[in-house]
Predicted model as a PDB file, atoms N, CA, C, CB and O in Angstrom, pLDDT in the B-factor column:
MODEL        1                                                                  
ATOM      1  N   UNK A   1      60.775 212.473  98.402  1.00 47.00           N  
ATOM      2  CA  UNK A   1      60.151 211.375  99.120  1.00 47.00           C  
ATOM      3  C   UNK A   1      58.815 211.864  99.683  1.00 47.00           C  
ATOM      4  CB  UNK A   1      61.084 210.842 100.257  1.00 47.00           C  
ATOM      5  O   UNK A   1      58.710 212.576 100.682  1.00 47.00           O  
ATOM      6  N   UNK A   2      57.658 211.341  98.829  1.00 55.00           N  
ATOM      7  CA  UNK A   2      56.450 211.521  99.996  1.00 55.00           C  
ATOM      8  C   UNK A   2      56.050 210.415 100.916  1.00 55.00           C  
ATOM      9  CB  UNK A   2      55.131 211.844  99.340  1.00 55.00           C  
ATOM     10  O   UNK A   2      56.290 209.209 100.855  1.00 55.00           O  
ATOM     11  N   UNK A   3      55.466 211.035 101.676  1.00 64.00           N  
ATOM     12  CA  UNK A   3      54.877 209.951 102.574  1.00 64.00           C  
ATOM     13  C   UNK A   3      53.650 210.354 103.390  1.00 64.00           C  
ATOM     14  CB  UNK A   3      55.933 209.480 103.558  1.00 64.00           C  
ATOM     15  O   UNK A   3      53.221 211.506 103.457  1.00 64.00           O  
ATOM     16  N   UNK A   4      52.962 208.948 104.200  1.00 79.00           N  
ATOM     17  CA  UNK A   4      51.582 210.116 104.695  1.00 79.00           C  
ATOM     18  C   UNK A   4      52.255 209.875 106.309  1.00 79.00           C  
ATOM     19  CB  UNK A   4      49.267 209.418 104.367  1.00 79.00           C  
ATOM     20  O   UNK A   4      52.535 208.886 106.986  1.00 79.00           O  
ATOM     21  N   UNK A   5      52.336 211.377 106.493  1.00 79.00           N  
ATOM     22  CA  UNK A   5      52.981 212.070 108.193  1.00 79.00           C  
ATOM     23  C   UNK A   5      52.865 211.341 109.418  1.00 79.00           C  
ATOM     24  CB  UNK A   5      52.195 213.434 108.722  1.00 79.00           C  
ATOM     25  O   UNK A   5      53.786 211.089 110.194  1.00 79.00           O  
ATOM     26  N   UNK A   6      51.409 210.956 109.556  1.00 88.00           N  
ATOM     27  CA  UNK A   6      50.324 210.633 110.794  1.00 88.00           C  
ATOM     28  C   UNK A   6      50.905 208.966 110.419  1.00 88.00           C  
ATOM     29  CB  UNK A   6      48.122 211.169 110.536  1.00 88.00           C  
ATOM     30  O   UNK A   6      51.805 208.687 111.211  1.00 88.00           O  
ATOM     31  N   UNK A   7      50.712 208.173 109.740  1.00 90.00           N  
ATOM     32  CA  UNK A   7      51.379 206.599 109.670  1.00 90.00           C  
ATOM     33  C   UNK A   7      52.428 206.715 110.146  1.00 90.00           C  
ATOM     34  CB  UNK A   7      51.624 205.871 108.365  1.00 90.00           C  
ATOM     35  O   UNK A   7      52.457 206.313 111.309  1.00 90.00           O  
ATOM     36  N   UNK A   8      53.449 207.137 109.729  1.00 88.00           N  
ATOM     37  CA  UNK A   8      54.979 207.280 109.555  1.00 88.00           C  
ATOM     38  C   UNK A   8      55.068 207.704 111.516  1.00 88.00           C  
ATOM     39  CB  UNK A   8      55.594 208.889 108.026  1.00 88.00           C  
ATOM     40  O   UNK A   8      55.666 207.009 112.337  1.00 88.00           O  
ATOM     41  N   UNK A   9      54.265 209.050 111.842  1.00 91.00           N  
ATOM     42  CA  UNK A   9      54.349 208.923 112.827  1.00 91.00           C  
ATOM     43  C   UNK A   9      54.621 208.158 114.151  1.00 91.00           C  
ATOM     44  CB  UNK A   9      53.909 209.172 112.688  1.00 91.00           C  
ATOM     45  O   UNK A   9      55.425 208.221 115.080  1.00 91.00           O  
ATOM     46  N   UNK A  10      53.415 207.305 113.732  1.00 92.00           N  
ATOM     47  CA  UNK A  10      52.655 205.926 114.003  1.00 92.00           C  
ATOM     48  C   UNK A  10      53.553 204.752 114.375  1.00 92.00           C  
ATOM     49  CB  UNK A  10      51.852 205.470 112.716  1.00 92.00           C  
ATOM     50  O   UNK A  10      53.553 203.952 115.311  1.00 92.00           O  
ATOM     51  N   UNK A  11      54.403 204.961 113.180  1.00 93.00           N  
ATOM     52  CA  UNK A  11      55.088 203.551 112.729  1.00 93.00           C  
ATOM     53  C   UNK A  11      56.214 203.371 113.689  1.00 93.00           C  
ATOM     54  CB  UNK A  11      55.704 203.528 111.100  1.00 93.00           C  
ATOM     55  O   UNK A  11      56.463 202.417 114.426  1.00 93.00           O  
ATOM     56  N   UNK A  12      57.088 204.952 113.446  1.00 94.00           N  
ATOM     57  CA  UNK A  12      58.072 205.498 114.769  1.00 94.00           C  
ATOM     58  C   UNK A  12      57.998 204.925 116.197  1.00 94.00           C  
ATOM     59  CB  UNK A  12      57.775 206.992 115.053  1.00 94.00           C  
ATOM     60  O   UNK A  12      58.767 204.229 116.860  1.00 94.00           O  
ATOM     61  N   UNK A  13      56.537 205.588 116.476  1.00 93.00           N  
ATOM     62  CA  UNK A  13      56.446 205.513 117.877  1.00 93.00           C  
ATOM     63  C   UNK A  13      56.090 204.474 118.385  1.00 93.00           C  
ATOM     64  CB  UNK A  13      55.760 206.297 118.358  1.00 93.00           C  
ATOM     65  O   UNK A  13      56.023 204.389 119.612  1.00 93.00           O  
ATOM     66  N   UNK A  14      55.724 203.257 117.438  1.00 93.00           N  
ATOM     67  CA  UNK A  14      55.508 201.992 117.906  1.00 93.00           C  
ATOM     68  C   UNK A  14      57.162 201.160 118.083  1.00 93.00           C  
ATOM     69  CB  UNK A  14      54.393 201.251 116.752  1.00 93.00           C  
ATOM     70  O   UNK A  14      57.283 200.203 118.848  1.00 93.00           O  
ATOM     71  N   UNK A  15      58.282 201.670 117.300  1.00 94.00           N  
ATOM     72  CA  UNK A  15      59.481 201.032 117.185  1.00 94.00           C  
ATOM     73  C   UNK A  15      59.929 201.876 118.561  1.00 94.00           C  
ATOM     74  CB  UNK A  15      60.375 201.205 115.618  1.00 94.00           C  
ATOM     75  O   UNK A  15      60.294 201.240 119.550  1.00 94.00           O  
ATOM     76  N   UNK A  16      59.889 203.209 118.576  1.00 93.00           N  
ATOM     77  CA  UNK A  16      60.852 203.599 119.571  1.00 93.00           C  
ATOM     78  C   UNK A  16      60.098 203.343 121.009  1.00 93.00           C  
ATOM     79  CB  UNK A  16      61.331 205.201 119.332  1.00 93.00           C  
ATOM     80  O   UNK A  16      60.828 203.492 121.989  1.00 93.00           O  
ATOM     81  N   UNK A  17      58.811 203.000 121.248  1.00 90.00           N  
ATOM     82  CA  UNK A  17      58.512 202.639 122.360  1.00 90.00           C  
ATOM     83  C   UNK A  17      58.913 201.566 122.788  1.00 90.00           C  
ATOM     84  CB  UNK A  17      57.521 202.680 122.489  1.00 90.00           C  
ATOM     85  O   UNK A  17      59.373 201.506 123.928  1.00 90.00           O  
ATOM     86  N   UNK A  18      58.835 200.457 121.980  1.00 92.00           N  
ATOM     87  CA  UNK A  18      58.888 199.070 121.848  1.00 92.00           C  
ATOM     88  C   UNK A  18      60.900 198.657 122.575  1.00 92.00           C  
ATOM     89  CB  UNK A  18      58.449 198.683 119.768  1.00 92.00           C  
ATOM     90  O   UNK A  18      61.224 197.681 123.250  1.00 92.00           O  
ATOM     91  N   UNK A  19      61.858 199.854 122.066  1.00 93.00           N  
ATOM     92  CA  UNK A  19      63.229 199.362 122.419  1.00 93.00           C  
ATOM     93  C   UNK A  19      63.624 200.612 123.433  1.00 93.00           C  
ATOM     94  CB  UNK A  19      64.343 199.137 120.959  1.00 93.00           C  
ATOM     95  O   UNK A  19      63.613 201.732 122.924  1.00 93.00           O  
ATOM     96  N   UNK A  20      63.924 200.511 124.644  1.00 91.00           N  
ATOM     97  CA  UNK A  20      64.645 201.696 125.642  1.00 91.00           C  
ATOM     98  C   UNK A  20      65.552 202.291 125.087  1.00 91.00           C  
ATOM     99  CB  UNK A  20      65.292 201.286 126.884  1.00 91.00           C  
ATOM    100  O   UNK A  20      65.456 203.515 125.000  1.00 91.00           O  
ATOM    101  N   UNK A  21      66.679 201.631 124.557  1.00 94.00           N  
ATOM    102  CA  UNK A  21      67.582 201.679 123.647  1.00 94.00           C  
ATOM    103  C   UNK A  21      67.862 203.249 123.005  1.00 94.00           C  
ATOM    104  CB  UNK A  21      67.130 200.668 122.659  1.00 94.00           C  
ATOM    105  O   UNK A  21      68.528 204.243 123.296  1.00 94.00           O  
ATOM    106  N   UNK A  22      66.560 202.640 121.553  1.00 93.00           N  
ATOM    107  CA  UNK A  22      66.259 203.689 120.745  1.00 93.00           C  
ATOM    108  C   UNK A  22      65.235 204.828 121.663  1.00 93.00           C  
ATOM    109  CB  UNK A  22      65.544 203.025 119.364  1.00 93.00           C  
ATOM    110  O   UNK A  22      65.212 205.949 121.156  1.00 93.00           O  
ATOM    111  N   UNK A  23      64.721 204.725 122.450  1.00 92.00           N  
ATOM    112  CA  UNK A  23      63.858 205.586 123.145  1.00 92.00           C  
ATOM    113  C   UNK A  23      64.868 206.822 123.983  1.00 92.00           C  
ATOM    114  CB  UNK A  23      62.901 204.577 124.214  1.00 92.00           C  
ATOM    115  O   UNK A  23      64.514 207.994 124.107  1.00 92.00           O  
ATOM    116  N   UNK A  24      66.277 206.207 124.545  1.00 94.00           N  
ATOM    117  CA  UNK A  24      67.364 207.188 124.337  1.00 94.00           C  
ATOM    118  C   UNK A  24      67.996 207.714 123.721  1.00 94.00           C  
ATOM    119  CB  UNK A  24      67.928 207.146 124.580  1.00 94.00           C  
ATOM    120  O   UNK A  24      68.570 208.734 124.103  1.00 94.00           O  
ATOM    121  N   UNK A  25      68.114 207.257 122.637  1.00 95.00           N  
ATOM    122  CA  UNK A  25      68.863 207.568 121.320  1.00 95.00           C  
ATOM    123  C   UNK A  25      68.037 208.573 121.095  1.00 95.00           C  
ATOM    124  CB  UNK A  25      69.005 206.470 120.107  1.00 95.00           C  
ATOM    125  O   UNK A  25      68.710 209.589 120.922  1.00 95.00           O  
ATOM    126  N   UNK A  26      66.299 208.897 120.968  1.00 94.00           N  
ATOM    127  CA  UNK A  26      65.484 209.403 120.078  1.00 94.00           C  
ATOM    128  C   UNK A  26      65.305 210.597 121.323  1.00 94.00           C  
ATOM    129  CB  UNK A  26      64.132 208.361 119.413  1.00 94.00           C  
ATOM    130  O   UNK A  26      64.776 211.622 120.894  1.00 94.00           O  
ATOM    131  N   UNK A  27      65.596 210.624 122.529  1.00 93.00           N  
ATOM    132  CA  UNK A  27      65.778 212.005 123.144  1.00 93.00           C  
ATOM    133  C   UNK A  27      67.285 212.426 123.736  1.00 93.00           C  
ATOM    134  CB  UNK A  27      64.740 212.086 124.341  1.00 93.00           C  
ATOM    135  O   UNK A  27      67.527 213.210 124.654  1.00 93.00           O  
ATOM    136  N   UNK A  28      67.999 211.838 123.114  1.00 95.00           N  
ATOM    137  CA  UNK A  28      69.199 212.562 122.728  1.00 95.00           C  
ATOM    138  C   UNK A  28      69.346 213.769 121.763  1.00 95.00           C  
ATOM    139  CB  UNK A  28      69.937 211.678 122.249  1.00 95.00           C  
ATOM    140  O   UNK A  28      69.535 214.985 121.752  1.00 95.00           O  
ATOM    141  N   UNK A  29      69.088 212.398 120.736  1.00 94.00           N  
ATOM    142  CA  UNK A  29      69.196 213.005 119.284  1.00 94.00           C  
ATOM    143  C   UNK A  29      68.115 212.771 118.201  1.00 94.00           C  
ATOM    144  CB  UNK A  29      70.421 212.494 118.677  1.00 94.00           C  
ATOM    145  O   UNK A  29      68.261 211.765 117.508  1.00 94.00           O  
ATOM    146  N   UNK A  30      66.927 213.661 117.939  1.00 94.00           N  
ATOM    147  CA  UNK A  30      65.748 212.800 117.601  1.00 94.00           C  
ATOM    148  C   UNK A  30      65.802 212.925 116.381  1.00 94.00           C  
ATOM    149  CB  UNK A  30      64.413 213.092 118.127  1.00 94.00           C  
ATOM    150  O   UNK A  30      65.477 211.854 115.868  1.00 94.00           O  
ATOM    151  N   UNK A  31      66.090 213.816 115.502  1.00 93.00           N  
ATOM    152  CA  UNK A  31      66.762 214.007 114.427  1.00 93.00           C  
ATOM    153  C   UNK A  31      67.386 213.056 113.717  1.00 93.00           C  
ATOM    154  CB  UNK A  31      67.480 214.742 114.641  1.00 93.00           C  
ATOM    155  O   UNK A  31      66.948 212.677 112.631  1.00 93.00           O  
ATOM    156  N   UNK A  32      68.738 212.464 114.399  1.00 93.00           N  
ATOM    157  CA  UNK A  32      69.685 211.563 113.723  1.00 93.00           C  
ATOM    158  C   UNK A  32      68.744 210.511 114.031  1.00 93.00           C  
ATOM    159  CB  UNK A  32      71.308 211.419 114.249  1.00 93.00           C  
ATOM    160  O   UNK A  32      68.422 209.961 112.978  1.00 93.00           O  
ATOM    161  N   UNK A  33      68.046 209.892 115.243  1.00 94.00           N  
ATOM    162  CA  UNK A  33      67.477 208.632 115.332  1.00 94.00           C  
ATOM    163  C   UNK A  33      66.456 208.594 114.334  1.00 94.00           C  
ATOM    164  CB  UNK A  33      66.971 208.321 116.658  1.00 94.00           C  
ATOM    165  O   UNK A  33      66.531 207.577 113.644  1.00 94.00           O  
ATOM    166  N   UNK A  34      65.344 209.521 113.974  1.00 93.00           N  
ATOM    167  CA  UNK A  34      64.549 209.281 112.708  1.00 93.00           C  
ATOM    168  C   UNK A  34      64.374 208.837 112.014  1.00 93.00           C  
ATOM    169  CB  UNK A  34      64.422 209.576 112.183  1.00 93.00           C  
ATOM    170  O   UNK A  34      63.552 208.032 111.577  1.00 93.00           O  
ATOM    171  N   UNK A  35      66.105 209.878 111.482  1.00 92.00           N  
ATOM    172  CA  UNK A  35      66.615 209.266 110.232  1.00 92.00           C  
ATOM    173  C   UNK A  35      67.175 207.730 110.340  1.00 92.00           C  
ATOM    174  CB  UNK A  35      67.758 210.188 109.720  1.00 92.00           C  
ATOM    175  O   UNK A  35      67.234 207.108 109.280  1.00 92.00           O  
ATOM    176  N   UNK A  36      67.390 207.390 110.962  1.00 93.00           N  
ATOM    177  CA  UNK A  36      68.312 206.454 111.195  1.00 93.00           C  
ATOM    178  C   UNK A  36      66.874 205.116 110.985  1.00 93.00           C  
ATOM    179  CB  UNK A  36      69.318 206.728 112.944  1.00 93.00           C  
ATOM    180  O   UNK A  36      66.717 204.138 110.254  1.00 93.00           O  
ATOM    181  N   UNK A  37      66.182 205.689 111.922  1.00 92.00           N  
ATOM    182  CA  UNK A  37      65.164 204.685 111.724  1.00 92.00           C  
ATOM    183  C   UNK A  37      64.082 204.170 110.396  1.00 92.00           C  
ATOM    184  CB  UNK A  37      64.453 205.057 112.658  1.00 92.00           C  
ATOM    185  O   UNK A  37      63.488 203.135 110.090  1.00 92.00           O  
ATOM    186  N   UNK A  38      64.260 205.798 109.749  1.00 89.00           N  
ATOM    187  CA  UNK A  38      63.379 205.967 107.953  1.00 89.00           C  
ATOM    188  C   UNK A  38      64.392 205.255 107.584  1.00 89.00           C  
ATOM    189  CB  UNK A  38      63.112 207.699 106.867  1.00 89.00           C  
ATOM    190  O   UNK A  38      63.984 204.132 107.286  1.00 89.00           O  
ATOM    191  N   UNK A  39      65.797 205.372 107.422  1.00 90.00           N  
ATOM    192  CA  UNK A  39      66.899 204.649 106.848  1.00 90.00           C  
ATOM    193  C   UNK A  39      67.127 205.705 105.797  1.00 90.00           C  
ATOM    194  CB  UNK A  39      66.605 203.068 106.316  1.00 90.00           C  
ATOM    195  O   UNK A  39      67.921 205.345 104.929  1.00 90.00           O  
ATOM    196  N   UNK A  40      66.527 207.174 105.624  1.00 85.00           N  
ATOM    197  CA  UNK A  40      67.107 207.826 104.977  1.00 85.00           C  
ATOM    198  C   UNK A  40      66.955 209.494 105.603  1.00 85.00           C  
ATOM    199  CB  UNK A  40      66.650 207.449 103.649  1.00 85.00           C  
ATOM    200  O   UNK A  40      66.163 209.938 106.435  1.00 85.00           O  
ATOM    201  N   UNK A  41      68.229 210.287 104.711  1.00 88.00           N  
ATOM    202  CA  UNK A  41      68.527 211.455 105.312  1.00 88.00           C  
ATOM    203  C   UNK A  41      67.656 212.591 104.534  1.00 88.00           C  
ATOM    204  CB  UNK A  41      70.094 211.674 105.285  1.00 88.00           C  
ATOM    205  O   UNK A  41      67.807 213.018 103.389  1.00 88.00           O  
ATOM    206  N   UNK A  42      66.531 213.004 105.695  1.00 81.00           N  
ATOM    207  CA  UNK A  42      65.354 213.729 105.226  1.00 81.00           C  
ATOM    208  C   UNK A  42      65.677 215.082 105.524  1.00 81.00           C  
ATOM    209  CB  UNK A  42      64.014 213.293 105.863  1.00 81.00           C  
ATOM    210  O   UNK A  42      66.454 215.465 106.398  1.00 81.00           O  
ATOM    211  N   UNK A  43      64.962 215.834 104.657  1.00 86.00           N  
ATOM    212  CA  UNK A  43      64.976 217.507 104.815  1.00 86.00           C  
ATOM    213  C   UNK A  43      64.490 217.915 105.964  1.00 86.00           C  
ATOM    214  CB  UNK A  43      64.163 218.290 103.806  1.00 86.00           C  
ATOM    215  O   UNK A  43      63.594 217.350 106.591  1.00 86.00           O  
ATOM    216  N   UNK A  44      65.088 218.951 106.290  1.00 81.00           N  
ATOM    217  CA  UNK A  44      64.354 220.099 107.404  1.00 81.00           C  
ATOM    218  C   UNK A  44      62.968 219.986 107.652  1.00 81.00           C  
ATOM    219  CB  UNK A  44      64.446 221.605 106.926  1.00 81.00           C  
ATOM    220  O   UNK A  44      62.596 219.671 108.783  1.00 81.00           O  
ATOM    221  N   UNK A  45      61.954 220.252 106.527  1.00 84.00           N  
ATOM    222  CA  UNK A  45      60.815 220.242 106.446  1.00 84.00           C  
ATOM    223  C   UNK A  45      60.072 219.094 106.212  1.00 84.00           C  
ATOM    224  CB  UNK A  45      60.623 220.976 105.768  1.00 84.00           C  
ATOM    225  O   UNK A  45      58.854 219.275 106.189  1.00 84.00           O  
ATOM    226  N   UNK A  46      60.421 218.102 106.056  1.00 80.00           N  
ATOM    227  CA  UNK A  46      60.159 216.815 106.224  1.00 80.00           C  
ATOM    228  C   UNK A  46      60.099 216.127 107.849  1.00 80.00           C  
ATOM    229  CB  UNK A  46      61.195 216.215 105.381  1.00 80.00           C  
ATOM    230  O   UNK A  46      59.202 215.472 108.380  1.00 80.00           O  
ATOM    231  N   UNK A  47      61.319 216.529 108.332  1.00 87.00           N  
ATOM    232  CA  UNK A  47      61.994 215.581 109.446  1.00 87.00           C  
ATOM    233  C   UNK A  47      61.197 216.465 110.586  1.00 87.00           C  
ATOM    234  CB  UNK A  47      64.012 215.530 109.556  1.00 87.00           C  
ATOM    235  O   UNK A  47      60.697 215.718 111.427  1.00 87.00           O  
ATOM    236  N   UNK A  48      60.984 217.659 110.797  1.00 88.00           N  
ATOM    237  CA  UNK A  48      60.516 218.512 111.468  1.00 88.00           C  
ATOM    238  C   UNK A  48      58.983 218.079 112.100  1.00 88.00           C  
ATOM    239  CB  UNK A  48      60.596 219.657 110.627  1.00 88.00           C  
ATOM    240  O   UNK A  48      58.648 218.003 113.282  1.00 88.00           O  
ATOM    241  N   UNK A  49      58.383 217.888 111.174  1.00 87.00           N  
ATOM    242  CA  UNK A  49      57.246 217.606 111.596  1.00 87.00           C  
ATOM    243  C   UNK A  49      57.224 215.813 112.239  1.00 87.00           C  
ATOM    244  CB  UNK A  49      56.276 217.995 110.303  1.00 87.00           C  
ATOM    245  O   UNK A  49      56.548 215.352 113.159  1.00 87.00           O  
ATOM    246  N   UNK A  50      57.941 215.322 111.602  1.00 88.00           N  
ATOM    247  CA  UNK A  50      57.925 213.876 112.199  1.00 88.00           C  
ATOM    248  C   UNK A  50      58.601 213.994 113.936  1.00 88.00           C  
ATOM    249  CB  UNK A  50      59.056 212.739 111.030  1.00 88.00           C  
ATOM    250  O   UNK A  50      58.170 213.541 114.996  1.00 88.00           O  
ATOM    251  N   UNK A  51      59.587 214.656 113.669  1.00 93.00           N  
ATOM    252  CA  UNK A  51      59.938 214.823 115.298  1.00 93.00           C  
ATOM    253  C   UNK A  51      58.942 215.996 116.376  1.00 93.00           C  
ATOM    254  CB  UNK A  51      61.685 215.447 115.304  1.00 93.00           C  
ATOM    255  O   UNK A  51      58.799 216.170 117.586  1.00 93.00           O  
ATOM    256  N   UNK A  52      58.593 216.402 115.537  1.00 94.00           N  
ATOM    257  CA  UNK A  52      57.070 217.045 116.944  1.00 94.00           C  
ATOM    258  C   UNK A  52      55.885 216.287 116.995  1.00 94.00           C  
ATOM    259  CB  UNK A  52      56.204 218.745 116.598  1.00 94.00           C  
ATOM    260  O   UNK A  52      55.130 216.392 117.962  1.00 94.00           O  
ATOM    261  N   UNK A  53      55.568 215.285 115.741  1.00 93.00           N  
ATOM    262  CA  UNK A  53      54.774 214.279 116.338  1.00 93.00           C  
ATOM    263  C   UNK A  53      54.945 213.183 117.229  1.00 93.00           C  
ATOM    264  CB  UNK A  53      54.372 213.828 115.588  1.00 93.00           C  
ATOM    265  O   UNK A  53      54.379 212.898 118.284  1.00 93.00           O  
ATOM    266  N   UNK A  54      56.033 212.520 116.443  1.00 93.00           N  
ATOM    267  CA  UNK A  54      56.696 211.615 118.012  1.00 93.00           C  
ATOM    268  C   UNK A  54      56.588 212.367 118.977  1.00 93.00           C  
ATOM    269  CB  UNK A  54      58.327 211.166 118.149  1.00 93.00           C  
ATOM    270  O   UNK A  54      55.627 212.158 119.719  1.00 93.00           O  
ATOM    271  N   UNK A  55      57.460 213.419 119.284  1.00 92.00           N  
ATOM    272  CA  UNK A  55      57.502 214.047 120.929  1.00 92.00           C  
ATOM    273  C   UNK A  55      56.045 213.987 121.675  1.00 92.00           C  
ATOM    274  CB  UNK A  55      57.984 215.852 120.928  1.00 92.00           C  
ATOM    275  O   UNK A  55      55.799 213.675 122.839  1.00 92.00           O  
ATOM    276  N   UNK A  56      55.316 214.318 120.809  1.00 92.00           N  
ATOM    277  CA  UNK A  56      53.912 214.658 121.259  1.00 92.00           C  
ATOM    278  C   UNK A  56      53.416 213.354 121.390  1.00 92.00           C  
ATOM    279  CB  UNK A  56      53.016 215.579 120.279  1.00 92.00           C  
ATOM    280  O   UNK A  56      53.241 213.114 122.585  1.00 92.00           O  
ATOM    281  N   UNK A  57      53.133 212.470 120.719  1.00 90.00           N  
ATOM    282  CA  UNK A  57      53.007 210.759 121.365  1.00 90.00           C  
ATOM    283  C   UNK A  57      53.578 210.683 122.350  1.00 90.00           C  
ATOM    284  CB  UNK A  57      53.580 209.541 120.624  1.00 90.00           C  
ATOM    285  O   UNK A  57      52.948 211.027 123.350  1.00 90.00           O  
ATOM    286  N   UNK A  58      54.752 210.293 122.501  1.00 88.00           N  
ATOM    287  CA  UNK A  58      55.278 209.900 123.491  1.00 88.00           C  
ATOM    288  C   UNK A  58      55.154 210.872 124.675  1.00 88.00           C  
ATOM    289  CB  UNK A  58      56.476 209.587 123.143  1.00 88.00           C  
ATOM    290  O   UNK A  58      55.385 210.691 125.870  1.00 88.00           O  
ATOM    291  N   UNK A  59      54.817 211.717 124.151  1.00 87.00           N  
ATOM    292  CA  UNK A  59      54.756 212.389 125.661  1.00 87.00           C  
ATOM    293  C   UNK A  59      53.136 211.833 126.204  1.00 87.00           C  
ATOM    294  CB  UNK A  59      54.895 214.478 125.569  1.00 87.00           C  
ATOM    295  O   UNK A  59      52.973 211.196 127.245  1.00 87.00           O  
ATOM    296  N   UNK A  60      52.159 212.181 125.371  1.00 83.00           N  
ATOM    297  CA  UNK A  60      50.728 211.391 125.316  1.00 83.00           C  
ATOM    298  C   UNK A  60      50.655 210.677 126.283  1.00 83.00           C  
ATOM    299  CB  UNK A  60      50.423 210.520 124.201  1.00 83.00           C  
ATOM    300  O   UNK A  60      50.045 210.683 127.352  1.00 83.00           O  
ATOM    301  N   UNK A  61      51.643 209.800 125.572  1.00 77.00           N  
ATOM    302  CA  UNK A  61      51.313 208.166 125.716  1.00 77.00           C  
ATOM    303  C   UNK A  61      52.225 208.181 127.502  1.00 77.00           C  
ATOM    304  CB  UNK A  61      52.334 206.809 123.965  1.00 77.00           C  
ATOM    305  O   UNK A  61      51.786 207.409 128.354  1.00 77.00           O  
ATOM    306  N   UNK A  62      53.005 208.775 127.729  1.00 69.00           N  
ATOM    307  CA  UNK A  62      54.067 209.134 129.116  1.00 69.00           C  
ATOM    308  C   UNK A  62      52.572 209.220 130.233  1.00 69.00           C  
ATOM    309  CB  UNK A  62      55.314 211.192 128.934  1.00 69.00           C  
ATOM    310  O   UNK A  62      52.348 208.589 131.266  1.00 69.00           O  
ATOM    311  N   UNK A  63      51.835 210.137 129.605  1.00 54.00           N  
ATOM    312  CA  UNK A  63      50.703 210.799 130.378  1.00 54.00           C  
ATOM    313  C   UNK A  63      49.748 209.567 130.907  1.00 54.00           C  
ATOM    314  CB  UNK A  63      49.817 211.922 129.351  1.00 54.00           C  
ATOM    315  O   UNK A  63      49.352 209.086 131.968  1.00 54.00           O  
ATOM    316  N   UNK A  64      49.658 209.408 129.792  1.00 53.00           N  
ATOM    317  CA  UNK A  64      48.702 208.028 130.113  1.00 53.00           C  
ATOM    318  C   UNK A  64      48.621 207.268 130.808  1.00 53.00           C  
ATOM    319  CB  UNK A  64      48.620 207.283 129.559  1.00 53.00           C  
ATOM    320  O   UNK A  64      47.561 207.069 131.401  1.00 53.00           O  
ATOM    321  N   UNK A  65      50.118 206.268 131.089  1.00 55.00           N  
ATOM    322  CA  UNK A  65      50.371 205.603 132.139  1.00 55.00           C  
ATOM    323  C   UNK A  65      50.965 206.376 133.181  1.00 55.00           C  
ATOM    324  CB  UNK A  65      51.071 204.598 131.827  1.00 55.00           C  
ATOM    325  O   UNK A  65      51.346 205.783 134.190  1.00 55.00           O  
ATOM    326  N   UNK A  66      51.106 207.678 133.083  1.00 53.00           N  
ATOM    327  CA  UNK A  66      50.582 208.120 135.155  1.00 53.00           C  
ATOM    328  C   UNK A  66      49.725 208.203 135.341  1.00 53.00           C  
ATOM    329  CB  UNK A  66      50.799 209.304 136.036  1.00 53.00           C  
ATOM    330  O   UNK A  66      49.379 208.101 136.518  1.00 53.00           O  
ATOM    331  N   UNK A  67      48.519 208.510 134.069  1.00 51.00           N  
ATOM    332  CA  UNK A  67      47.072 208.424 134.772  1.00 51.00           C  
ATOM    333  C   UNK A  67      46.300 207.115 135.399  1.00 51.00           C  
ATOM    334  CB  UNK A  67      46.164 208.872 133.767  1.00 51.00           C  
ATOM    335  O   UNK A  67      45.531 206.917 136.339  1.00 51.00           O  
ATOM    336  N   UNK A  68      46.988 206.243 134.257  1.00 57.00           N  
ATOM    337  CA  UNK A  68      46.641 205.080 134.844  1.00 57.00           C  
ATOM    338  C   UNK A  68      47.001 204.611 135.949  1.00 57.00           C  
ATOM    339  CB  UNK A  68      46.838 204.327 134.242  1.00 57.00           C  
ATOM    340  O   UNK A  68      46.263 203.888 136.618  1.00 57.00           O  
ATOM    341  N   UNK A  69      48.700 205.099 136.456  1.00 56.00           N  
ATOM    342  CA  UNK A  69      48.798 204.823 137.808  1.00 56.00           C  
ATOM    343  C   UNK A  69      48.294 205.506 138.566  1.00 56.00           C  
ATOM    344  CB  UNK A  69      49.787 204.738 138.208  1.00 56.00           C  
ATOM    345  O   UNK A  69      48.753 205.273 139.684  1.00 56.00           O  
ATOM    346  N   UNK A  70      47.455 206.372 138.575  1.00 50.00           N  
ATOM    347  CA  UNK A  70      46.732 206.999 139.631  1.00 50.00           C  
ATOM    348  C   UNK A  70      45.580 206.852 139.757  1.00 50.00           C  
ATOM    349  CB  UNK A  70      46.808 208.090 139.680  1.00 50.00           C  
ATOM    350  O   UNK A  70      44.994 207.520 140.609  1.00 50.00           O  
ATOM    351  N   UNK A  71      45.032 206.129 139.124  1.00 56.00           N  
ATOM    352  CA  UNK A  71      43.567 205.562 139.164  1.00 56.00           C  
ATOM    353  C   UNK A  71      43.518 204.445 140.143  1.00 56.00           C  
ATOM    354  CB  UNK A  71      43.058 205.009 137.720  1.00 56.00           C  
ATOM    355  O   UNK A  71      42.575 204.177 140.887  1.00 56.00           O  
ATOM    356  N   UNK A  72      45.032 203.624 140.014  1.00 58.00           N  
ATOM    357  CA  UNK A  72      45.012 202.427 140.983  1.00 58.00           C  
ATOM    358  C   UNK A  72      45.273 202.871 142.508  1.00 58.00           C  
ATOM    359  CB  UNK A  72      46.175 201.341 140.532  1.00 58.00           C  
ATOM    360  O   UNK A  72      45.510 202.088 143.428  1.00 58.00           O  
ATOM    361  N   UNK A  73      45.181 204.337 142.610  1.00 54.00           N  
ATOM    362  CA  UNK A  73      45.646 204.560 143.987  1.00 54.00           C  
ATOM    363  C   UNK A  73      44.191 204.902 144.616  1.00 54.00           C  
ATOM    364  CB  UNK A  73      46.889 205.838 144.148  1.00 54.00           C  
ATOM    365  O   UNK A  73      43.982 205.141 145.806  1.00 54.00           O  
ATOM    366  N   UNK A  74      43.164 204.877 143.508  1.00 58.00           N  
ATOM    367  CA  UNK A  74      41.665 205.329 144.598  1.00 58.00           C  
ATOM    368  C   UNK A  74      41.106 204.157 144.074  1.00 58.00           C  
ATOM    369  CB  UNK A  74      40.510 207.032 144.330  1.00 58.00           C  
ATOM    370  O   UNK A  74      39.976 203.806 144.415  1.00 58.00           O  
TER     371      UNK A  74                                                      
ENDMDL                                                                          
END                                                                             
């Protein structure tokens, strides 16, 4: 299965932001949620990199809106 990384990324972190749900599921178990979410069971070296890009979005994106809440405090 190829695919291009940075979309796929993309695509993830717009679904798992979007449901709380899956946003627990995906720091439980980010692995099984992935997959669950590609709808198929990806290799080591495949799945690997998709789950340190999510983390890294979402953590990003975590950052973001405290910065933004702290802008409203000055």
């Amino acid at each position: 299965m190829s695919f291009d990384v940075k979309a796929k990324i993309d695509e993830l972190v717009g679904r798992i932001q979007k449901d709380p749900d899956m946003l627990r599921s995906f720091q439980d178990d980010p692995i099984k949620t992935v997959e669950k979410l590609t709808g198929v069971d990806l290799p080591d070296d495949q799945i690997k990199p998709l789950v340190a890009g999510i983390k890294a979005k979402l953590a990003a994106s975590d950052l973001g809106g405290k910065l933004e809440g702290l802008k409203k405090l000055f």
